[in-house]
C-alpha positions, 0 to 999 in steps of 0.5 A: 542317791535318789531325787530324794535324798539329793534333795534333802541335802539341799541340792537341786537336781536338772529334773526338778528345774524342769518340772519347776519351768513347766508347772511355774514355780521355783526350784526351790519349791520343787525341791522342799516338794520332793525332801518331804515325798510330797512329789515325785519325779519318775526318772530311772537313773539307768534311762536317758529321755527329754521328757520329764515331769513331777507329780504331787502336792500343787502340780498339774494332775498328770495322766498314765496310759496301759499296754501290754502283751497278753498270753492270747494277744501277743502283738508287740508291734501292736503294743508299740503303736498303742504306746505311741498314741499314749505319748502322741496323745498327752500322757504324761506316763505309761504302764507296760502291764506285759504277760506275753511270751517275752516280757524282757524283750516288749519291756525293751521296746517299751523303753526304746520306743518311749520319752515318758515316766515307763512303769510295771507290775513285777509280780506279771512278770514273776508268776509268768517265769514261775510257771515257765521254770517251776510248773506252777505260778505258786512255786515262786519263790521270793528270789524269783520275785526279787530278781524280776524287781531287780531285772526291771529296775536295772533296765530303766522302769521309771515307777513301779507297781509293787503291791507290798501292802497285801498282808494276811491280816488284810485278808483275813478281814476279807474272809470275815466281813465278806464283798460282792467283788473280793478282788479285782486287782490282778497282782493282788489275784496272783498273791493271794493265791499264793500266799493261801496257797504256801500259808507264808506271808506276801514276801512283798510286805514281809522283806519290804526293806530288801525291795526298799533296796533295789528300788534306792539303787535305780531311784525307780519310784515306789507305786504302792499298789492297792491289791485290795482296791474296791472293784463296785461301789458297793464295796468303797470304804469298806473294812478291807479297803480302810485296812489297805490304806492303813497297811500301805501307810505304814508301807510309805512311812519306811519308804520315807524314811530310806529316801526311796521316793513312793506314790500310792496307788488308789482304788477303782469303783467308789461312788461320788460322795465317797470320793472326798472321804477316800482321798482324805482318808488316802492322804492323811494316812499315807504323809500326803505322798501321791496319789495314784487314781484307777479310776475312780469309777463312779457308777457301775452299769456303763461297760463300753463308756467306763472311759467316761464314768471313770473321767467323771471320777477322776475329776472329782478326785482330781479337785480332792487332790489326786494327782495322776490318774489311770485312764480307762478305756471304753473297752475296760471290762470287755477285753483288751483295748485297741489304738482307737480306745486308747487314744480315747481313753488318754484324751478322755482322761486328760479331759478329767485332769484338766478339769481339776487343774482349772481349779488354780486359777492363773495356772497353765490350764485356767489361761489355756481355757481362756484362750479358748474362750477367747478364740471363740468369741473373736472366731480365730480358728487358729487359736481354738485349734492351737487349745484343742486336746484333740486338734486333728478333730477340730481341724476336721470340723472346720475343714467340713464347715460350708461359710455360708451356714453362718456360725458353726455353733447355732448356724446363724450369720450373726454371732450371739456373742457379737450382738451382745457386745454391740449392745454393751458396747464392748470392743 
């Protein structure tokens, strides 16, 4: 039985108490959340991990991480150190998006080294075994591909990118209406060459109820991934991303009504007055389950600072109810990230979360603010370090501090703020 169904039996489970201790409401508001989809809980049943959270309706924003081997960077120890800054730095989940050599071993190590939500794209995985069994990646078959879902499923993935909502109709209004970027997602890449290739439907979208199935078995979440997405501003909203929306509502509505818990998986580059538009689109259409953010990446011009132009969109969608965002790194659209861009692109991302978290003001976020503000202004160290996303920055800074330069911030011996409550003669 999956969260889901066990939920709308009434029953409620160890994870939802958890997720209900950690974002402050009841257990009961936990499981009326998670019967109707509105939230979900990545928990495989095959994996055993202390670490459990819920994403969805009235929850904190969370944030995921990427790593992964590629074909010309097949490092695993690499990719371990990277996923252990991703959990060390405060994400809440992370994606092995593996092409290497061995898949099913670095999928392994991504498990055994992990305590938090593990996700993947089946469809890597699949075209890479094609290639290696058929010659060529269009020779999959739908069994191949079945299988892999099943494989990863089986080893303890808690959500999984499956991107069922590429249909031929959707593509045949690419063709027709035409963008400066057609696509940009790699699954969605691989399965339209496919599809064109073999003139047959994406298998994904044409047996959805047999992936239905193997995803119930292991209650792995259902990430609807968006194939189509927009890759520039100038393609947000356009025929082919409506489409998509509406083809992967109709995806959630069977995925609702077999009990498997779904998510929704939402586009890169959309432009800041297209994000409130977007996400009421996103959430109207698809039952108000999840929404999964890559990005949004608000303006096009910035390689090497997309860490920031996607956290400035991210919060914008975030305050428009978004509820899990993938970072981006600095070097997203360069090449592959490092530790180091890593671990800036989860803290950066966090940032944007916490941004629209602060929205519910008396929630974790807000009283973490202003504990900060208040460890400011009475000058406790300790307790700014104790707020800090990054608190071995801060503890840096201080540590390289000479007291006699007076207040670290405008370097005068007299704290503004202890003028100013002299005058008004607060204590």
């Amino acid at each position: 039985m999956t969260q889901m169904i066990k939920a709308r039996a009434g029953k409620i489970t160890e994870e939802m108490e958890m997720v209900a201790l950690q974002e402050g409401f009841t257990p009961e508001f936990i499981r009326a959340g998670v019967a109707c989809g509105h939230i979900v809980i990545p928990k495989n049943k095959n994996r055993n991990r202390s670490k459990i959270c819920g994403i969805g309706g009235g929850l904190d924003v969370k944030v995921n991480g990427l790593m992964g081997t590629a074909q010309d960077r097949d490092d695993m120890e690499m990719e371990v150190k990277k996923l252990q800054i991703i959990e060390a730095a405060g994400a809440h989940g992370f994606m092995d998006l593996s092409m290497g050599a061995d898949i099913d071993k670095m999928r392994k190590l991504s498990l055994e080294k992990s305590n938090i939500a593990a996700g993947c794209v089946p469809v890597y995985q699949a075209c890479m075994e094609a290639v290696e069994k058929r010659g060529l990646m269009v020779n999959m078959t739908s069994d191949d591909l079945f299988e892999v879902v099943e494989r990863q499923c089986e080893a303890g993935m808690d959500f999984m990118a499956v991107h069922s909502a590429l249909n031929m109709d959707v593509l045949k209004i690419l063709k027709r209406t035409g963008r400066v970027t057609d696509i940009v997602s790699r699954g969605g890449s691989l399965l339209t060459g496919w599809m064109f290739h073999n003139d047959k439907e994406n298998p994904l979208y044409a047996e959805f109820d047999r992936l239905l199935e193997i995803l119930k078995a292991t209650d792995t979440v259902l990430s609807i991934g968006d194939a189509i997405r927009p890759g520039s501003n100038a393609d947000s909203l356009d025929q082919v991303h409506l489409r998509g929306i509406m083809v992967a509502g109709e995806l959630t509505k069977r995925a609702l009504e077999a009990g498997v818990q779904v998510m929704v998986e939402g586009p890169g580059h959309v432009p800041l007055n297209h994000i409130p538009t977007a996400m009421l689109l996103q959430k109207r259409l698809c039952f108000d389950v999840p929404y999964y953010i890559l990005g949004f990446l608000a303006t096009d011009i910035a390689p090497g600072y997309d860490n920031i132009t996607g956290a400035i969109g991210g919060a914008f969608a975030g305050m428009h109810g978004a509820d899990f965002l993938c970072y981006l790194t600095p070097a997203e659209h360069l090449g592959l990230p490092n530790e180091e861009d890593v671990r800036i692109g989860v803290e950066t991302t966090r940032i944007a979360a916490n941004c629209a978290n602060v929205l519910k003001r008396g929630g974790a976020a807000w009283n973490r603010d202003l504990a900060m503000s208040r460890a400011r202004v009475g000058r406790n160290q300790d307790e700014q370090v104790k707020n800090a996303i990054n608190q071995a920055n801060l503890i840096a800074a201080f540590a390289a501090q000479n007291p006699s330069d007076g207040c670290v911030v405008c370097e005068d011996t007299r704290c503004p703020a202890d003028v100013a409550a002299e005058f008004f003669g607060i204590a």
